[in-house]
mmCIF file as Biopython writes it, N, C-alpha, C and O atoms, coordinates in Angstrom:
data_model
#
loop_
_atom_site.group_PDB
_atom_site.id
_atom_site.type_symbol
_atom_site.label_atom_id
_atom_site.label_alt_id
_atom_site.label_comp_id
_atom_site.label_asym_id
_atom_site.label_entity_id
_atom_site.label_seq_id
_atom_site.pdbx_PDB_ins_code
_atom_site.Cartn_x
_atom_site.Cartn_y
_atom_site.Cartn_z
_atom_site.occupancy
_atom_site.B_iso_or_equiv
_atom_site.auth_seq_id
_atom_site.auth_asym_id
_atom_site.pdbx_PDB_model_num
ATOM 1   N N  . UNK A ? 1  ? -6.982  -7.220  -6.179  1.0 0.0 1  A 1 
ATOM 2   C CA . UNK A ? 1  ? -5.974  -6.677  -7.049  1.0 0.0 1  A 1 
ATOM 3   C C  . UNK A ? 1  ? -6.488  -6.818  -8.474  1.0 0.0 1  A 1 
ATOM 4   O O  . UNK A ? 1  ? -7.101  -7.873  -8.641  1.0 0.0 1  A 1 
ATOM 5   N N  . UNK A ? 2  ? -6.400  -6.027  -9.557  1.0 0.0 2  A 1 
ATOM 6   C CA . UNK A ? 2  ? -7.059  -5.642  -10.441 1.0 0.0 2  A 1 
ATOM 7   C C  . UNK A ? 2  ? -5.516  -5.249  -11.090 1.0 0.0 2  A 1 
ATOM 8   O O  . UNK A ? 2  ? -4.787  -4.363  -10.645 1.0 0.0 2  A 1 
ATOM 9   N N  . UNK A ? 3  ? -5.186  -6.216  -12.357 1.0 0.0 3  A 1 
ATOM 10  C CA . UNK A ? 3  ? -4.355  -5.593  -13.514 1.0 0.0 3  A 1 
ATOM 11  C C  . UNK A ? 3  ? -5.460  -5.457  -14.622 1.0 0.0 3  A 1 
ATOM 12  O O  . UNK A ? 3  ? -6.498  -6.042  -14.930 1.0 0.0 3  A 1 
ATOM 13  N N  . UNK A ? 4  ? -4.553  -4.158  -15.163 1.0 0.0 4  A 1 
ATOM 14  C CA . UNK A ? 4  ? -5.101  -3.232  -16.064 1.0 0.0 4  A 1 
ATOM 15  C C  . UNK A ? 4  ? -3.810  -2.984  -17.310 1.0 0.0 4  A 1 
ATOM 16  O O  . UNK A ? 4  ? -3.038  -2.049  -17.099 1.0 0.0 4  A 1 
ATOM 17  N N  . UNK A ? 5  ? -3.615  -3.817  -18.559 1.0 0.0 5  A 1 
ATOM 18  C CA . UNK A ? 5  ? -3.032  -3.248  -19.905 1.0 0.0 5  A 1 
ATOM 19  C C  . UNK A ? 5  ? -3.060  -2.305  -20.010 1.0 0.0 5  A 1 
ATOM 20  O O  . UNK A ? 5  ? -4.155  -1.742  -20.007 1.0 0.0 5  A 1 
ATOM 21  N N  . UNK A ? 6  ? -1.660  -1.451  -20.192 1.0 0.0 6  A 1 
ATOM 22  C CA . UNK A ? 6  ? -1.491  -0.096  -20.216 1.0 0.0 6  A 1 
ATOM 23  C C  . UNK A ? 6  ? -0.617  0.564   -21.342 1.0 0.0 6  A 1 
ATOM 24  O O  . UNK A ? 6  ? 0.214   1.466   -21.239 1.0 0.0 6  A 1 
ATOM 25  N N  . UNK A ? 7  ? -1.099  -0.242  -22.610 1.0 0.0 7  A 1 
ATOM 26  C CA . UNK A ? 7  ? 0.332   0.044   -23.830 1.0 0.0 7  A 1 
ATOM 27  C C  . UNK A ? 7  ? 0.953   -0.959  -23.271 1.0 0.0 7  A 1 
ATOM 28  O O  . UNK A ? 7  ? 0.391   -1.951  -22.809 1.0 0.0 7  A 1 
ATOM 29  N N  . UNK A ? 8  ? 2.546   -0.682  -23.289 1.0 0.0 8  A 1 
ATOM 30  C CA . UNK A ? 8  ? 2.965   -1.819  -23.166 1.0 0.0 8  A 1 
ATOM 31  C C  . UNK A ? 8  ? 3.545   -2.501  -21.761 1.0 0.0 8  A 1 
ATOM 32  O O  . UNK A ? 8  ? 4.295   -3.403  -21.388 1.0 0.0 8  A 1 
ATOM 33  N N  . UNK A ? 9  ? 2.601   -1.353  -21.190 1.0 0.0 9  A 1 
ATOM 34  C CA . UNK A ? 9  ? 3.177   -1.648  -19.085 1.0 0.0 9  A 1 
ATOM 35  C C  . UNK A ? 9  ? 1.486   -2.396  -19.017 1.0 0.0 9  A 1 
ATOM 36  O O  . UNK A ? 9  ? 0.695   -2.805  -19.868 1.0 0.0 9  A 1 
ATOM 37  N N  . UNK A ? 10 ? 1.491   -2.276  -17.291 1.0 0.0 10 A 1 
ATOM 38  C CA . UNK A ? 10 ? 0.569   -3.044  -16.878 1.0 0.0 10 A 1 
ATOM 39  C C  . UNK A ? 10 ? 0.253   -1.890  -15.731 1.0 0.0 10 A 1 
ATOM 40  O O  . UNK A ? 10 ? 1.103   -1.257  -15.104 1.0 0.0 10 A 1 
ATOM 41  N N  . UNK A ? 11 ? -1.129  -1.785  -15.622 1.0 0.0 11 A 1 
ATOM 42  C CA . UNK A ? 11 ? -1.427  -0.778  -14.417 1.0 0.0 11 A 1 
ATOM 43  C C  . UNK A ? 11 ? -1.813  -1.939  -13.118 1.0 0.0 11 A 1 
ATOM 44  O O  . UNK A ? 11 ? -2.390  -3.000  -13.355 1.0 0.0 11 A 1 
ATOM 45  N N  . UNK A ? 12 ? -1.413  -1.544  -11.842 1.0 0.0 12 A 1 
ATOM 46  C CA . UNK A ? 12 ? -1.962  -2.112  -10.931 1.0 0.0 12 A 1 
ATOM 47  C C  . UNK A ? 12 ? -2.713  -1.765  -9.862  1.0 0.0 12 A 1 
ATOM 48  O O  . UNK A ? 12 ? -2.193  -1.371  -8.818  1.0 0.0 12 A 1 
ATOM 49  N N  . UNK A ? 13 ? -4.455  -1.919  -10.083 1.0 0.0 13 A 1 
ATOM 50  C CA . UNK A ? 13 ? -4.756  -0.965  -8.937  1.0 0.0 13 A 1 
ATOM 51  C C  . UNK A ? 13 ? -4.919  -2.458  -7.475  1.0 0.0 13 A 1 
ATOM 52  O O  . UNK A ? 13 ? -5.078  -3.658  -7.697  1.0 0.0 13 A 1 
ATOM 53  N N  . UNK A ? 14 ? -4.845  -2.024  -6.611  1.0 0.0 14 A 1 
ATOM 54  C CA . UNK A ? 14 ? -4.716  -2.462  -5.346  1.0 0.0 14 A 1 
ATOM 55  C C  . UNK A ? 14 ? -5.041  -1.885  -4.235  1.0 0.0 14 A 1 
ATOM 56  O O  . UNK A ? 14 ? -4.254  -0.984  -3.943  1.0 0.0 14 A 1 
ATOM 57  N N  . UNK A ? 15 ? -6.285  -2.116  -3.149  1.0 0.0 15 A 1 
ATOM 58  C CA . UNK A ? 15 ? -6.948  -1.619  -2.429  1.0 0.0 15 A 1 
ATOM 59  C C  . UNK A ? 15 ? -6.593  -1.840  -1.248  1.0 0.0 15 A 1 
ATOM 60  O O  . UNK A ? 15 ? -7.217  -2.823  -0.848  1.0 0.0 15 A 1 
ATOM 61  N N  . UNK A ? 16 ? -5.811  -1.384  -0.352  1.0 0.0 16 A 1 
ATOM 62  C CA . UNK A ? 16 ? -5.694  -2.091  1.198   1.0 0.0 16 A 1 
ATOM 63  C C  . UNK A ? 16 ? -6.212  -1.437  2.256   1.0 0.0 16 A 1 
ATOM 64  O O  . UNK A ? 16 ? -6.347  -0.215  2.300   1.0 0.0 16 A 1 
ATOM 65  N N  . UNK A ? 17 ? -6.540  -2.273  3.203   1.0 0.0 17 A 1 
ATOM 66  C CA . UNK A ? 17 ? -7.720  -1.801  4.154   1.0 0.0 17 A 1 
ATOM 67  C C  . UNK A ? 17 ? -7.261  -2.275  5.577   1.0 0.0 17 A 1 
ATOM 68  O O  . UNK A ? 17 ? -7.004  -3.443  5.870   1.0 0.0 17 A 1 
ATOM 69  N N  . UNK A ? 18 ? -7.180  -0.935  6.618   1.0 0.0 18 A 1 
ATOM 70  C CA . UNK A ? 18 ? -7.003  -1.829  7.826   1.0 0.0 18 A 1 
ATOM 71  C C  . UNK A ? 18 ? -7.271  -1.410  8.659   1.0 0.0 18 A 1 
ATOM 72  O O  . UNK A ? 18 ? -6.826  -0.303  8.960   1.0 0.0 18 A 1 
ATOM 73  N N  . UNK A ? 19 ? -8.256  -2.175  9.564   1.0 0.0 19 A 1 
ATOM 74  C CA . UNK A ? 19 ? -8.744  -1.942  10.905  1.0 0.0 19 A 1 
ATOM 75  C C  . UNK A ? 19 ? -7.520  -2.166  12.140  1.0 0.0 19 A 1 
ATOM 76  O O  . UNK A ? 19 ? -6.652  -3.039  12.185  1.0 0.0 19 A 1 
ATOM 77  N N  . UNK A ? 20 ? -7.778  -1.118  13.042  1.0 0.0 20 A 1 
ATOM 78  C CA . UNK A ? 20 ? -6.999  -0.521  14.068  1.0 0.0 20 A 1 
ATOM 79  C C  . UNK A ? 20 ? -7.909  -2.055  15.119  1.0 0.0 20 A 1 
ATOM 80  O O  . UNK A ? 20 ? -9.016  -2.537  14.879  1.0 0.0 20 A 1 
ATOM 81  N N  . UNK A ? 21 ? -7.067  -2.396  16.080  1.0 0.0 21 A 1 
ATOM 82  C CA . UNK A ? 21 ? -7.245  -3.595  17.079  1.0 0.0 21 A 1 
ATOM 83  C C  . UNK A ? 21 ? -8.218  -2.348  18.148  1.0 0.0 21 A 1 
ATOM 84  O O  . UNK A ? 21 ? -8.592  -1.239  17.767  1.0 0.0 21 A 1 
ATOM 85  N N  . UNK A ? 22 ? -8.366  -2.753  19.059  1.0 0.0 22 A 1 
ATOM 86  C CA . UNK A ? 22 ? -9.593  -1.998  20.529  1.0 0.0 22 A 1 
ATOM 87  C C  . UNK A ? 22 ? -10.174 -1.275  20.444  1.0 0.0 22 A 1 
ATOM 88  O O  . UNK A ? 22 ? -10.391 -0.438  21.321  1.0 0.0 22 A 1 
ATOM 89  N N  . UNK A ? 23 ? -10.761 -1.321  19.108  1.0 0.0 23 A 1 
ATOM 90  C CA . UNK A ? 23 ? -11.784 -0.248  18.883  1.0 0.0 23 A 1 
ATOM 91  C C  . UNK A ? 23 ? -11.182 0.805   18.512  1.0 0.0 23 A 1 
ATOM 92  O O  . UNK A ? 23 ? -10.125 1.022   17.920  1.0 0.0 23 A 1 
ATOM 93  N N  . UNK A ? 24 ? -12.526 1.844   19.219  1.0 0.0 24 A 1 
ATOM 94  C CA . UNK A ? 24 ? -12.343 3.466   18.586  1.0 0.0 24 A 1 
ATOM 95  C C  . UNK A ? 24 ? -11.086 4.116   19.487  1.0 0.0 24 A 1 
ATOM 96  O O  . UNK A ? 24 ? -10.915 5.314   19.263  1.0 0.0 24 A 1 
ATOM 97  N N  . UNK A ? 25 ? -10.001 3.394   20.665  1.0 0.0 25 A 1 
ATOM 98  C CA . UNK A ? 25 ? -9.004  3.712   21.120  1.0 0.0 25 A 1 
ATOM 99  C C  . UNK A ? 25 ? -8.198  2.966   20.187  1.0 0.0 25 A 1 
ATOM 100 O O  . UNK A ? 25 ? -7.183  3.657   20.095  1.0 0.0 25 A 1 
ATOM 101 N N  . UNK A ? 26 ? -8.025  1.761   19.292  1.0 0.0 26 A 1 
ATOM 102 C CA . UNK A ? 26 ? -7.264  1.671   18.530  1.0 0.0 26 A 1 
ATOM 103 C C  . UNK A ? 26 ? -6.986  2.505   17.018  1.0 0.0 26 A 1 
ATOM 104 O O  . UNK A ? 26 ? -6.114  2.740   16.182  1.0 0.0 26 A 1 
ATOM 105 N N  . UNK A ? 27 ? -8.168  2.706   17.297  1.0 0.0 27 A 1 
ATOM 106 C CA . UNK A ? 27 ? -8.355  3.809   15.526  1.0 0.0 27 A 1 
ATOM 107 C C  . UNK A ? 27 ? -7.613  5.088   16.217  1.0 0.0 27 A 1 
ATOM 108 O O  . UNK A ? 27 ? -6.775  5.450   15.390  1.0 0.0 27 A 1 
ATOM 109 N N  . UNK A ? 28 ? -7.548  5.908   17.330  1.0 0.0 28 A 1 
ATOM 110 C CA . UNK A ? 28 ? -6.743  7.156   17.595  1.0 0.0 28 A 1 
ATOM 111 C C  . UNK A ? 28 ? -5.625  6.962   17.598  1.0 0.0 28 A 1 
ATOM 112 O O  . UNK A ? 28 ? -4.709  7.677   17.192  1.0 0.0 28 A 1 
ATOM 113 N N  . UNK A ? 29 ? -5.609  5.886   18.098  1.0 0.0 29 A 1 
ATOM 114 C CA . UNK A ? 29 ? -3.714  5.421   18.439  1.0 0.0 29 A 1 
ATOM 115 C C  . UNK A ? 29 ? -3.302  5.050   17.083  1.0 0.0 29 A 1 
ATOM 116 O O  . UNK A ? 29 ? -2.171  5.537   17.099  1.0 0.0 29 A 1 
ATOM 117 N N  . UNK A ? 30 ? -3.433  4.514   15.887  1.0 0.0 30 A 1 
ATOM 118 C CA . UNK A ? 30 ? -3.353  4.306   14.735  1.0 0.0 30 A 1 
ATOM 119 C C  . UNK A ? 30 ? -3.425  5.758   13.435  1.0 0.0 30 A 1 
ATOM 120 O O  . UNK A ? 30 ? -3.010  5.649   12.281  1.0 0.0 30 A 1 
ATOM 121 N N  . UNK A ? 31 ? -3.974  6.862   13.958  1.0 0.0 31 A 1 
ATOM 122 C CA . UNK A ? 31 ? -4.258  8.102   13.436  1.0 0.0 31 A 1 
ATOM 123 C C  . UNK A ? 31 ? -3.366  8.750   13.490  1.0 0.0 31 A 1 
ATOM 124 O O  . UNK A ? 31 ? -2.805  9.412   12.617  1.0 0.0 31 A 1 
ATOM 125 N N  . UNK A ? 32 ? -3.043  8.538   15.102  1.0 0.0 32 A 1 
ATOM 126 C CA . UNK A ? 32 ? -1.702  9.578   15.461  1.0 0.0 32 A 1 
ATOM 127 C C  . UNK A ? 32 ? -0.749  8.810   14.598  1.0 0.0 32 A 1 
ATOM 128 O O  . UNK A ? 32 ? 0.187   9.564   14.332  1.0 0.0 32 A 1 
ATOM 129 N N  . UNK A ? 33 ? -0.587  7.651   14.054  1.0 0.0 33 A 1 
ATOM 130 C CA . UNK A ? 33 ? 0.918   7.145   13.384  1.0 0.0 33 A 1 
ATOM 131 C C  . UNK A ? 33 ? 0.502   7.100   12.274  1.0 0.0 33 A 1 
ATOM 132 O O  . UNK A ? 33 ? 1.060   6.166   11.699  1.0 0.0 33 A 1 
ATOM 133 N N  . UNK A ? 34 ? -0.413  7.770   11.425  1.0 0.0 34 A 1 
ATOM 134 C CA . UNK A ? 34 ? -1.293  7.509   10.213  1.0 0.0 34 A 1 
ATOM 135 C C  . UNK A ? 34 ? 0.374   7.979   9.052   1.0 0.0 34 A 1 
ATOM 136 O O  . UNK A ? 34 ? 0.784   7.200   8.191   1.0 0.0 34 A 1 
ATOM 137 N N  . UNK A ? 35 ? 0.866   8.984   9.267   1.0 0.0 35 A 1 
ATOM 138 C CA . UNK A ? 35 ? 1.908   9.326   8.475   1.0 0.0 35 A 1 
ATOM 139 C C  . UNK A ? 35 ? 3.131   8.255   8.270   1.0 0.0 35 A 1 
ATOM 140 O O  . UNK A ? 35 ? 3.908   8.152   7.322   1.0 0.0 35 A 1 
ATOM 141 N N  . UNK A ? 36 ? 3.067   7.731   9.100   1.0 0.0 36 A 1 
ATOM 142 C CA . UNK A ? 36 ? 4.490   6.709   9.685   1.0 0.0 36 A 1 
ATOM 143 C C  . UNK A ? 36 ? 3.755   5.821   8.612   1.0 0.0 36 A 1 
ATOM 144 O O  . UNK A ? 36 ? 4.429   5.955   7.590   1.0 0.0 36 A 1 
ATOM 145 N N  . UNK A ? 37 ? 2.900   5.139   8.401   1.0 0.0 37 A 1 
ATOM 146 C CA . UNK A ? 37 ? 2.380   4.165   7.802   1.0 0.0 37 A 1 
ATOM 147 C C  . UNK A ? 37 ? 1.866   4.112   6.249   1.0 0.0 37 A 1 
ATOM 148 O O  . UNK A ? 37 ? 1.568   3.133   5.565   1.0 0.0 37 A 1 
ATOM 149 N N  . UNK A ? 38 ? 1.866   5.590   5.913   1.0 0.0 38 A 1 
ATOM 150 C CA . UNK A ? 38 ? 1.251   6.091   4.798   1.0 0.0 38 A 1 
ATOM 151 C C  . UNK A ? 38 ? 2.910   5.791   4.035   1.0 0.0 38 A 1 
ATOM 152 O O  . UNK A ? 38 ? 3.173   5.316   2.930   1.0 0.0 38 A 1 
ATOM 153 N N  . UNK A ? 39 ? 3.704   6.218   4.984   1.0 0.0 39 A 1 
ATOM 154 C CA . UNK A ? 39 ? 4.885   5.948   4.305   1.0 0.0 39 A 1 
ATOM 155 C C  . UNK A ? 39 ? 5.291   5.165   4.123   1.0 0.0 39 A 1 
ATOM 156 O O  . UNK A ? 39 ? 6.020   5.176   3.132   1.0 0.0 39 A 1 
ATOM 157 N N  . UNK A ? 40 ? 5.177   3.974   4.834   1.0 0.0 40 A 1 
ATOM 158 C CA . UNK A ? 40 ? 5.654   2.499   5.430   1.0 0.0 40 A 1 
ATOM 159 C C  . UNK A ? 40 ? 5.208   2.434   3.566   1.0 0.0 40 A 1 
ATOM 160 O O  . UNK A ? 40 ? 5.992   2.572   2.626   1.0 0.0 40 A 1 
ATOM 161 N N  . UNK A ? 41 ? 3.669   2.173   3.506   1.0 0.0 41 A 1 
ATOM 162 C CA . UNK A ? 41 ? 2.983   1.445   2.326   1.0 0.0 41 A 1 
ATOM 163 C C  . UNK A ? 41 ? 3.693   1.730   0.787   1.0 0.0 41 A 1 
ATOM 164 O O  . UNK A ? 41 ? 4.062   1.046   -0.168  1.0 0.0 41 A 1 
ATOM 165 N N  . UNK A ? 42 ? 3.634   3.573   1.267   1.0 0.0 42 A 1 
ATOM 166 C CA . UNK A ? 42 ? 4.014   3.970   -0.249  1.0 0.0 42 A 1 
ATOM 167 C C  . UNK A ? 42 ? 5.708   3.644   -0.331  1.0 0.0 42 A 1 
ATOM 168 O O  . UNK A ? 42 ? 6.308   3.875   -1.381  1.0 0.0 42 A 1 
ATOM 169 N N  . UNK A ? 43 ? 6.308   3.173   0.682   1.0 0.0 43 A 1 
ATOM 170 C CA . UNK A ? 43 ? 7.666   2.648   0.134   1.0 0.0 43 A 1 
ATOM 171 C C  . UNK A ? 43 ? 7.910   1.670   -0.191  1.0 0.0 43 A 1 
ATOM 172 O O  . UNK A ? 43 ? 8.666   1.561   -1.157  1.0 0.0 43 A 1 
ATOM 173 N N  . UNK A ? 44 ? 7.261   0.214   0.612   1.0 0.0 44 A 1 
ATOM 174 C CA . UNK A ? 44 ? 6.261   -1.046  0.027   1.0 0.0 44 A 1 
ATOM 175 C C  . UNK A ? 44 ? 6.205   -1.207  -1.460  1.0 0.0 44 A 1 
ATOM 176 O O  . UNK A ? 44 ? 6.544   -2.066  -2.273  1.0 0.0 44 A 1 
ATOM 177 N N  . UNK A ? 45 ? 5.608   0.037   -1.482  1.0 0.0 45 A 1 
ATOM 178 C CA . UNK A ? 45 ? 5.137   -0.168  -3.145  1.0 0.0 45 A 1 
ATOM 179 C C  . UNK A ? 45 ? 5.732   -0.086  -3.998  1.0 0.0 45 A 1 
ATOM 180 O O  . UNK A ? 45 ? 5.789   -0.941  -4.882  1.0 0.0 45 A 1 
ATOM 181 N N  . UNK A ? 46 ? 6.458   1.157   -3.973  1.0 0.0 46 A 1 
ATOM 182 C CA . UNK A ? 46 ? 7.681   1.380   -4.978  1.0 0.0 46 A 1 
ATOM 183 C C  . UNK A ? 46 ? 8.674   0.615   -4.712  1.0 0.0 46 A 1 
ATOM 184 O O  . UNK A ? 46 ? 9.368   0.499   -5.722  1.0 0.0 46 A 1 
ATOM 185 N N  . UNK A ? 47 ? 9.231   -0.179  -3.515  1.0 0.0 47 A 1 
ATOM 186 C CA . UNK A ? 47 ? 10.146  -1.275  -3.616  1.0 0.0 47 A 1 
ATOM 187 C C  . UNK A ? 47 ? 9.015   -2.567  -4.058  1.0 0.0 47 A 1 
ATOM 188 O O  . UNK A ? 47 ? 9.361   -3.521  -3.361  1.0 0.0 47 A 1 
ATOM 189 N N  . UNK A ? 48 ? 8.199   -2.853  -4.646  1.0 0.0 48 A 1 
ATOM 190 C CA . UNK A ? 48 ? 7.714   -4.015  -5.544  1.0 0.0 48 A 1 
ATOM 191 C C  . UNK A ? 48 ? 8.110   -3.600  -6.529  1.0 0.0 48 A 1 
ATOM 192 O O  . UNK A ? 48 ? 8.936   -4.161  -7.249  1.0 0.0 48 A 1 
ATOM 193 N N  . UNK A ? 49 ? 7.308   -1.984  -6.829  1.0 0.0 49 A 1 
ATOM 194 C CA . UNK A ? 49 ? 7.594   -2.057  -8.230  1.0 0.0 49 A 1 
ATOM 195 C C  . UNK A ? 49 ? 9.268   -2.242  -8.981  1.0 0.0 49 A 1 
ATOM 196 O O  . UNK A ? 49 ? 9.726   -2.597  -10.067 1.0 0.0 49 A 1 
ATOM 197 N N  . UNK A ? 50 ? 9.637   -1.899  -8.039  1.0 0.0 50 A 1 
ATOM 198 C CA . UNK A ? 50 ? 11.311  -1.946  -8.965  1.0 0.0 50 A 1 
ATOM 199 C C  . UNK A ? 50 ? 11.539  -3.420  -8.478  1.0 0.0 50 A 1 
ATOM 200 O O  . UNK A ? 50 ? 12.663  -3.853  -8.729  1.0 0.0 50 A 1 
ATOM 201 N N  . UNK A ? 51 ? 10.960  -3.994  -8.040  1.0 0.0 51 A 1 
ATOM 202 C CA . UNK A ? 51 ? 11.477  -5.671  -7.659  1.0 0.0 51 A 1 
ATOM 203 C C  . UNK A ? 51 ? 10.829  -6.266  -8.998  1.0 0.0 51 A 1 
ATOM 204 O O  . UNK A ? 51 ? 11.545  -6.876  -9.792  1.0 0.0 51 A 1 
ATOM 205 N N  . UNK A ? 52 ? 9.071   -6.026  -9.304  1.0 0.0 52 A 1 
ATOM 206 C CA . UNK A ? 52 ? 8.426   -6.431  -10.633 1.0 0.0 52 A 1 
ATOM 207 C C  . UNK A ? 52 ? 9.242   -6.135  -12.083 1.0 0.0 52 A 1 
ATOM 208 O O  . UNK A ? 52 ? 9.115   -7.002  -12.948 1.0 0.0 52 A 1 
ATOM 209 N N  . UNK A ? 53 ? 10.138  -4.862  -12.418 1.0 0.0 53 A 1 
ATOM 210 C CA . UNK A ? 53 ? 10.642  -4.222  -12.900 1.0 0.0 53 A 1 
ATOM 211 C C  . UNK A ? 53 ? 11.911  -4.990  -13.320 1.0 0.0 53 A 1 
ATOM 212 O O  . UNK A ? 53 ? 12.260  -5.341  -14.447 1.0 0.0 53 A 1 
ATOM 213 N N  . UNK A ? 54 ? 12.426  -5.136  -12.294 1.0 0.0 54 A 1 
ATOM 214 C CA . UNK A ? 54 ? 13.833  -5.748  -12.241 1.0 0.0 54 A 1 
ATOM 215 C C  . UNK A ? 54 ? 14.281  -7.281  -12.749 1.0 0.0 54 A 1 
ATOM 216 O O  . UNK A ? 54 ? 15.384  -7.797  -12.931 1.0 0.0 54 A 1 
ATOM 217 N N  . UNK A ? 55 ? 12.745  -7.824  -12.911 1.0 0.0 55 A 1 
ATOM 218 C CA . UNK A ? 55 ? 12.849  -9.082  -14.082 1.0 0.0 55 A 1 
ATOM 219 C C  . UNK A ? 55 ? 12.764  -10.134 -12.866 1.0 0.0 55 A 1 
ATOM 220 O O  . UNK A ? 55 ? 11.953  -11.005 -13.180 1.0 0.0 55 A 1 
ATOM 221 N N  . UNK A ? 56 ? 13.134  -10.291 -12.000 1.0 0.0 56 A 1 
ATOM 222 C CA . UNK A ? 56 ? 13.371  -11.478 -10.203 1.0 0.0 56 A 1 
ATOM 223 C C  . UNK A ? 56 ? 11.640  -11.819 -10.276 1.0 0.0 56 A 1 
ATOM 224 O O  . UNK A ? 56 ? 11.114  -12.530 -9.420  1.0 0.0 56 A 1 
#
């Protein structure tokens, strides 16, 4: 995780990485739900940010 001064916010870049369990049958089975999860994260995120936001 990497903060970055941004005026008077803070940028946050953040890299996450994740390997699928049984191999190259876990990476398909993980592909097919690739959307389900893309969403999972990017809602993750924006509920931090309004948690960081929110002063708590």
């Amino acid at each position: 995780m990497i903060f970055k001064p941004k005026g008077k916010a803070t940028e946050i870049d953040v890299t996450i990485s994740y390997q699928a369990p049984l191999g190259i049958a876990g990476e398909r089975i993980a592909s097919f739900f690739n959307p389900y999860f893309e969403k999972l994260v990017k809602d993750n995120i924006t509920n931090f940010k309004s948690y960081l936001e929110s002063g708590h």
